[in-house]
C-alpha positions as CSV (number, residue, x, y, z in Angstrom):
1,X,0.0,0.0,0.0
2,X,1.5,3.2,-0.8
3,X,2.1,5.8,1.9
4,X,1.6,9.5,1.8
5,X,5.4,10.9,1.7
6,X,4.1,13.6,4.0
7,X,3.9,10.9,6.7
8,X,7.2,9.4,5.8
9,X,9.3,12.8,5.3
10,X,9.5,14.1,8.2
11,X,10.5,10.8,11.0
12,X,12.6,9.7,8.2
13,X,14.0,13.2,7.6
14,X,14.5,13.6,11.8
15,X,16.4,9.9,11.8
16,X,18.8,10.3,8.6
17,X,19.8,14.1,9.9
18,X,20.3,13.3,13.5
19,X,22.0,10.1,13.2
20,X,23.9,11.7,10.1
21,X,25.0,14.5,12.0
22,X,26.6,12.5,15.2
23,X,28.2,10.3,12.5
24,X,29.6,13.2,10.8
25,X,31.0,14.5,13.8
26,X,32.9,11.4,15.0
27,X,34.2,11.2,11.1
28,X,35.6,14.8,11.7
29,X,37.0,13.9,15.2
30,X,38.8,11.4,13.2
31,X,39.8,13.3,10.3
32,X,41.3,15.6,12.4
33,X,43.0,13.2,15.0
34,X,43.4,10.2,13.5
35,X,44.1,10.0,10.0
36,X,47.3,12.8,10.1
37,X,48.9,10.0,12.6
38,X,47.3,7.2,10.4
39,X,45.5,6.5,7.3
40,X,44.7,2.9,7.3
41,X,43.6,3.2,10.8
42,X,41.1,6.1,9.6
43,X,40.1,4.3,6.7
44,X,39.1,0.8,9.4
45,X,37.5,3.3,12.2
46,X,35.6,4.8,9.7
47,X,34.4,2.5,7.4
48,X,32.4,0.9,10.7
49,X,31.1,4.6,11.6
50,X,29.4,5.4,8.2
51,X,27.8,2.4,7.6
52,X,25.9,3.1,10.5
53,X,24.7,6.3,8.4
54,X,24.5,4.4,5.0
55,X,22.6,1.3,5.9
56,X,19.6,3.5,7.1
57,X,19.4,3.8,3.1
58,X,19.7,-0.2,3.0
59,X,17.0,-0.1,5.4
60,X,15.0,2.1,3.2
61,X,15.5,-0.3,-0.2
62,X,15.2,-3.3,1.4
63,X,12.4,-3.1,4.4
64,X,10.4,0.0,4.2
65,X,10.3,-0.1,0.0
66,X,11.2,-4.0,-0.4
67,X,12.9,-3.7,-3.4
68,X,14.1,-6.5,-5.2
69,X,17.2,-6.7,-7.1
70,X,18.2,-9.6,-8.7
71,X,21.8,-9.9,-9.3
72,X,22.9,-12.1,-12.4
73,X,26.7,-13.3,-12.4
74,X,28.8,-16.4,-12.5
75,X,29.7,-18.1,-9.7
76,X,33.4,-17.2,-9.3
77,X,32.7,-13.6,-9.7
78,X,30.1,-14.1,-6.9
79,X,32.6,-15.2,-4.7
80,X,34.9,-13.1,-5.3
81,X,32.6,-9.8,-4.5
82,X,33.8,-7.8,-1.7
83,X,37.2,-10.1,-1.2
84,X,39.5,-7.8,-3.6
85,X,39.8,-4.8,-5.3
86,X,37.6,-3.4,-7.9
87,X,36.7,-0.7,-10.4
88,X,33.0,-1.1,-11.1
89,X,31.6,0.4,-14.0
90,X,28.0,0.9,-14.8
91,X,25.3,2.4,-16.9
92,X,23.4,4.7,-15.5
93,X,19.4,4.9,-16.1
94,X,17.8,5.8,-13.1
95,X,17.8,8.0,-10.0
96,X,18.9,5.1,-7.1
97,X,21.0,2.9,-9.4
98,X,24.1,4.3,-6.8
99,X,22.0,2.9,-3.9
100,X,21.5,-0.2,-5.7
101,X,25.0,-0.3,-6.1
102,X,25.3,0.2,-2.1
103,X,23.1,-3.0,-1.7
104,X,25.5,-5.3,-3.3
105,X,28.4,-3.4,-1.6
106,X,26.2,-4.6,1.8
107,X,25.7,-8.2,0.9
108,X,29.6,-8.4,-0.1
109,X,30.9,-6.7,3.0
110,X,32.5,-3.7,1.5
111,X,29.4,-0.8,1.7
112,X,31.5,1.9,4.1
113,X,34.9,0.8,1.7
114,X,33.0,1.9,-1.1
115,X,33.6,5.2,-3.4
116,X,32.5,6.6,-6.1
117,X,33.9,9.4,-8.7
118,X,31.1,12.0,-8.7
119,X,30.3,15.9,-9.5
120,X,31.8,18.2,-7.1
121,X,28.7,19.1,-5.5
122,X,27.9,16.0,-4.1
123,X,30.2,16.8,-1.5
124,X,28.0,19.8,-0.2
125,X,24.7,18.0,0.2
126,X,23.4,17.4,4.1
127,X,24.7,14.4,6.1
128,X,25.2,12.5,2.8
129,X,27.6,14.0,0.8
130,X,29.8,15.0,4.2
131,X,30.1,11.6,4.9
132,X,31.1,10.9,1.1
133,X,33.9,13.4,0.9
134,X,35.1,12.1,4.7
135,X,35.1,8.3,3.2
136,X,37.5,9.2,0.8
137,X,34.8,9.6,-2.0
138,X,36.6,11.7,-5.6
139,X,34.7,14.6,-6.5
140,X,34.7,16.4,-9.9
141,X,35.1,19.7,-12.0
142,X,33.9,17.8,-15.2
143,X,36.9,20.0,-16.6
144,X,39.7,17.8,-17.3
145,X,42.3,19.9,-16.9
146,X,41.9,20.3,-13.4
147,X,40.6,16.4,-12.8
148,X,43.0,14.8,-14.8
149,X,45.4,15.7,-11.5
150,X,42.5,15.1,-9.1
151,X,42.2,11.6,-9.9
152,X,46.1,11.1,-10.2
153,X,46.0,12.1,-6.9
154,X,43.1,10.2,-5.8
155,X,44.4,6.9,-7.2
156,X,47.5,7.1,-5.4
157,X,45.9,7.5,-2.2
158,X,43.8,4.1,-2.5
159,X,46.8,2.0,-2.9
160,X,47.5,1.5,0.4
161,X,43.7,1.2,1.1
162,X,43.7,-1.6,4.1
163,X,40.7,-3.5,3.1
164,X,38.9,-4.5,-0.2
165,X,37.1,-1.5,-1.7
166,X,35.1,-0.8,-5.2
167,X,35.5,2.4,-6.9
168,X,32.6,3.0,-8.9
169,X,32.4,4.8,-11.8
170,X,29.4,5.8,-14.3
171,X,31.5,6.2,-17.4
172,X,28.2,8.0,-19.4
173,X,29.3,11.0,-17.7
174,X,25.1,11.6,-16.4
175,X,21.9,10.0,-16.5
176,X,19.7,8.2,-19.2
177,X,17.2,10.5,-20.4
178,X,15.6,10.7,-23.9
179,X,17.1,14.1,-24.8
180,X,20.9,12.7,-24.4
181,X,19.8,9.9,-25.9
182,X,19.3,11.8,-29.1
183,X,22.3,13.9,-28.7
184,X,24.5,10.3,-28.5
185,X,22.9,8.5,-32.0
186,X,23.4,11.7,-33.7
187,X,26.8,12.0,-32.9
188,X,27.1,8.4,-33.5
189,X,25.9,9.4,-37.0
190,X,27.8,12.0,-37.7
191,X,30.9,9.5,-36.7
192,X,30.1,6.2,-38.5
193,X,29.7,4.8,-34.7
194,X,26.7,2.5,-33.9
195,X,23.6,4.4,-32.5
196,X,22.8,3.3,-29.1
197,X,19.2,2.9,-28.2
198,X,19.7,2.3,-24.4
199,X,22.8,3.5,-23.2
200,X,24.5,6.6,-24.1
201,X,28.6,7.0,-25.4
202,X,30.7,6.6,-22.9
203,X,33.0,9.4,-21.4
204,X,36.3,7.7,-21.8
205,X,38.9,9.9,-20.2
206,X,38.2,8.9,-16.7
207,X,37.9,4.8,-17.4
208,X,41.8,5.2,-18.9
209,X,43.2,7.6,-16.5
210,X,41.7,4.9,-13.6
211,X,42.9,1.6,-15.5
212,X,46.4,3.3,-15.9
213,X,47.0,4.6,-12.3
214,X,45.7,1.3,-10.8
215,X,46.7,-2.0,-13.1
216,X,49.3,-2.8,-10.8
217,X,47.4,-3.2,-7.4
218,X,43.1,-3.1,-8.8
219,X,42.7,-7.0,-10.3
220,X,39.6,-6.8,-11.2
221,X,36.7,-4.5,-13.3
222,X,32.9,-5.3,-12.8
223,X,31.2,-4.8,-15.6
224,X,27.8,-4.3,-14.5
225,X,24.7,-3.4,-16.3
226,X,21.1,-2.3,-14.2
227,X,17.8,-2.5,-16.0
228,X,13.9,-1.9,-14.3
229,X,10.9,-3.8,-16.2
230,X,9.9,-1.7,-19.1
231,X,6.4,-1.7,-18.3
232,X,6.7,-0.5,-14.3
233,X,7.8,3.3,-13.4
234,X,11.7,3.1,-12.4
235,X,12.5,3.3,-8.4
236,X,13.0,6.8,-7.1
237,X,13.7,8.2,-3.4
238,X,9.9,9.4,-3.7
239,X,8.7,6.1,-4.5
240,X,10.5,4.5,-2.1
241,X,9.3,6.9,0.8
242,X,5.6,6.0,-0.4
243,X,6.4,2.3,0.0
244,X,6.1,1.1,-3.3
245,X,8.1,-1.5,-4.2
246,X,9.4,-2.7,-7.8
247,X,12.2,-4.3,-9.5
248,X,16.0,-3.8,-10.3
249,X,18.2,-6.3,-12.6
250,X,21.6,-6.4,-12.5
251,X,24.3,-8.2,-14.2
252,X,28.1,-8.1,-13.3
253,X,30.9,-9.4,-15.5
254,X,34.2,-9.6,-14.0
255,X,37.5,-8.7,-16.6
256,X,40.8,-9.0,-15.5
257,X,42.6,-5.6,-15.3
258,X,45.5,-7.2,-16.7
259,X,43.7,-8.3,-19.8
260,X,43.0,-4.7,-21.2
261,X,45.0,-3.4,-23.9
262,X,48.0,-1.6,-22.7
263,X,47.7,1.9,-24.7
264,X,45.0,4.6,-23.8
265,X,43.4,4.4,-27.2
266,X,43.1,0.8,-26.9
267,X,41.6,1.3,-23.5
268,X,38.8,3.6,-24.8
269,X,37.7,1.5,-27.4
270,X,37.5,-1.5,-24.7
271,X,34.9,0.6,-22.2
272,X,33.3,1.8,-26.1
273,X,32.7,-1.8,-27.1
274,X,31.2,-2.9,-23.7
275,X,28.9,-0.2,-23.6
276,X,27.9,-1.6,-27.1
277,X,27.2,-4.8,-25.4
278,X,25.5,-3.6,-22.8
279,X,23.2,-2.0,-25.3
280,X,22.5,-5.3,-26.9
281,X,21.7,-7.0,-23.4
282,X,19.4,-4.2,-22.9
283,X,17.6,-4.1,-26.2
284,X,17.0,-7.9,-25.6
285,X,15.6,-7.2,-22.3
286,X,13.0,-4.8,-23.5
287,X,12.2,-6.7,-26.7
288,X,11.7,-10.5,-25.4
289,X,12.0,-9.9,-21.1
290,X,15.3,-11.6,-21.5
291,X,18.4,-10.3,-19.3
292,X,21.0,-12.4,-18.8
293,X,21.7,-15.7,-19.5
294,X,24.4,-15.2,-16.1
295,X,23.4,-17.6,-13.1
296,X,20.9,-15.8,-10.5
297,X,22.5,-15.3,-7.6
298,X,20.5,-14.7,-4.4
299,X,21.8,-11.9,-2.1
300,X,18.8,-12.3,0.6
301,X,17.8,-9.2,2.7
302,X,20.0,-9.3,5.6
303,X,18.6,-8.3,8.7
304,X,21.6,-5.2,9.9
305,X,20.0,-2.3,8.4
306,X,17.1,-3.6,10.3
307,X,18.1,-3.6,13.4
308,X,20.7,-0.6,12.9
309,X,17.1,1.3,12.3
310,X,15.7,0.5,15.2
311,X,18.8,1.0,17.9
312,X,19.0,4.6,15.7
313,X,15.1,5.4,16.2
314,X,15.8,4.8,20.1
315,X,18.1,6.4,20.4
316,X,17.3,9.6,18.6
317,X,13.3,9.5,20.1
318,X,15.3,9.2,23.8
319,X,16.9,12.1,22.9
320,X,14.4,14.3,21.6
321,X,11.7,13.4,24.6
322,X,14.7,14.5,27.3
323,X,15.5,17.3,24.9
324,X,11.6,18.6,25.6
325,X,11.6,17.5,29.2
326,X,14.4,18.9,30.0
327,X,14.0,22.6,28.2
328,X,10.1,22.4,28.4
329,X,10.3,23.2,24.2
330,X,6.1,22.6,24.2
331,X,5.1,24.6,27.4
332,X,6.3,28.1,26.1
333,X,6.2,30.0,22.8
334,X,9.9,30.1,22.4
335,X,9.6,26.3,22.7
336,X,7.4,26.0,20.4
337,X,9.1,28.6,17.6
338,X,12.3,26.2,18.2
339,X,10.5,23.3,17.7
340,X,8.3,24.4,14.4
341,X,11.6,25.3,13.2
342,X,13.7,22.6,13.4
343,X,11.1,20.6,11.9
344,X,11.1,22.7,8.8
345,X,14.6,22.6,8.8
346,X,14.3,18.5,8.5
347,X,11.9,19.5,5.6
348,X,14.2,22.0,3.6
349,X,17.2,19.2,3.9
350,X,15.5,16.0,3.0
351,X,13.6,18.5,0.2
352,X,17.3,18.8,-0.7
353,X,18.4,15.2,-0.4
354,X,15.6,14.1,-2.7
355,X,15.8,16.6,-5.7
356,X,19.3,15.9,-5.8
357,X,18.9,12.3,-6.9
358,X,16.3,13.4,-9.1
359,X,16.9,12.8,-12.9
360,X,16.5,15.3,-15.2
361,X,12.7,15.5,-16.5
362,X,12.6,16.8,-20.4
363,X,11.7,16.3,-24.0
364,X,13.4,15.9,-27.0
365,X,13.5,19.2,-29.1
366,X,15.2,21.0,-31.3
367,X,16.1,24.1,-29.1
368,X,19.6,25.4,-28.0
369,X,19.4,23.8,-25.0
370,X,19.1,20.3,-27.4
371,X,22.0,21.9,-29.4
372,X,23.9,22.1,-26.9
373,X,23.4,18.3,-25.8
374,X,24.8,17.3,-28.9
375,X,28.0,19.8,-28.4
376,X,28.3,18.0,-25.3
377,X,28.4,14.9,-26.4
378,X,30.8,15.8,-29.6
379,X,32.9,16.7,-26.7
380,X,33.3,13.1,-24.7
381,X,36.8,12.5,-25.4
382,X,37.3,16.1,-23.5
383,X,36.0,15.1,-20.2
384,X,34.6,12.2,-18.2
């Protein structure tokens, strides 16, 4: 039954901001303290402390929502999950495919070891993107000149990483959406390249630079491709605030690292011709209901988001009722002010939280705005 996100916005809001702002704070404390003295130490301390912030979001996908998602992969890749290093790649159609990503990170162990290359201001969002850019997360310029040294620098800094992590990476540079889907098969055109139909042309600049910097100690890629039933509305924060459940398929391919070709051109026309592939799976998938022809594996629903949930709600509605006793916020009209405003604040930051994982909502046209899609995608070799 779906549920009025009025309902859900504001407890959720009041647990994910509270419990995000203590966690923030110890991973400062230990920014500051710990990780000038020691890095790996950092890295082990904290990887416990934000998962205590990010499996709230677990909770959301895989109590409160139920979402399924059915992982397809062979059996040795399975194993392997969460027991080495890995650059995971991905196409990227909808608003949660990161916190689908998150789930498998969960079931293999590594969900506060894993980081992704994003936008720069990811970093500034509420809670979230604090305790991303404190995790060691890479944030972007989506001007090369400036990130090509970023992510020299970044890749340096996780080898010595003390414990198995995945660095994602969505190599289409954004989101699936039917404008930048036009802007892709027309440059595809105007280059002799094969028009996609389900995945756009992948940014390539940022897939090199990463394979170059980290062949020697990175074994592994994971080539994974997500897909929702083409006949259900894709799983957004919204939709999974209202309850409603649905659907996600992945599928994960693992390439050895040292397989790839050794020069950048040869690179760039690898990540090119899987993202080709991946358009075929996907075409097949909306034509026939086909996906993979990759083992199912089942990943359960373990029960620690669940019970990290409740301690959290305890915890936090402890607080709040010897907050009131305490300062008697609903026997006075200061009380009350203070109290009307911080729930409004909750309001203005999960009102934050949510557009931000919003995908962009448009039609294809021929305006400038169109135009300059296609200039943007002309322009993939010049950026991520």
């Amino acid at each position: 039954m779906a549920v009025p996100v009025a309902v859900v916005i504001v407890p959720l809001g009041i647990l994910v901001i509270f419990s995000g702002f203590l966690v923030n704070f110890l991973q400062a404390i230990l920014f500051v303290f710990v990780r000038p003295l020691s890095r790996s130490v950092y890295r082990k301390i904290n990887k416990v402390i934000v998962e205590l912030l990010w499996l709230e979001l677990i909770w959301l996908i895989d109590w409160w929502a139920a979402i399924k998602v059915e992982l397809h992969a062979d059996s040795e890749t399975f194993q392997l999950m969460g027991k080495e290093h890995a650059l995971v790649i991905s196409n990227h159609r909808g608003d949660i495919d990161w916190l689908v990503g998150w789930v498998l990170a969960q079931r293999s162990g590594c969900l506060g070891s894993t980081i992704a290359i994003m936008r720069k201001e990811a970093k500034f969002l509420p809670v979230i993107g604090w305790s991303m850019w404190l995790s060691d997360h890479v944030f972007l310029e989506t001007k090369w000149v400036k990130d090509e040294l970023t992510l020299k620098s970044a890749f340096q800094w996780l080898e010595d990483f003390p414990m198995p992590f995945w660095l994602a990476l969505f190599v289409e540079g954004t989101r699936f959406t039917p404008p930048k889907l036009a802007a892709a098969q027309q440059y595809a055109a105007s280059r002799g390249l094969p028009a996609p139909k389900n995945v756009l042309i992948p940014r390539t600049k940022g897939f090199v630079s990463a394979v170059s910097h980290m062949r020697s100690f990175v074994p592994a890629i994971y080539d994974c491709t997500v897909a929702t039933p083409k006949n259900e509305p894709p799983p957004t924060l919204l939709r999974m605030f209202r309850g409603k459940t649905s659907v996600v398929k992945v599928q994960i391919r693992r390439h050895l690292m040292h397989e790839l070709p050794e020069k950048e051109d040869g690179v760039a026309k690898w990540c090119r011709d899987i993202f080709d592939t991946k358009d075929v799976l996907l075409e097949k998938y909306f034509t026939d209901g086909t996906f993979s022809d990759l083992e199912h594996q089942k990943i359960g629903r373990p029960k620690k988001s669940l019970i990290v949930v409740i301690c959290w709600s305890c915890l936090i509605v402890y607080g709040i009722v010897k907050l009131f006793q305490w300062f008697s916020l609903l026997s006075t009209w200061e009380g009350l002010a203070f109290s009307g405003a911080l729930l409004v604040l909750v309001t203005i930051v999960m009102h934050i939280l949510v557009n931000a994982s919003e995908s962009e909502l448009s039609t294809p046209s021929q305006d400038p705005m169109s135009q300059a899609l296609i200039q943007n995608c002309a322009n993939f070799d010049n950026s991520l």
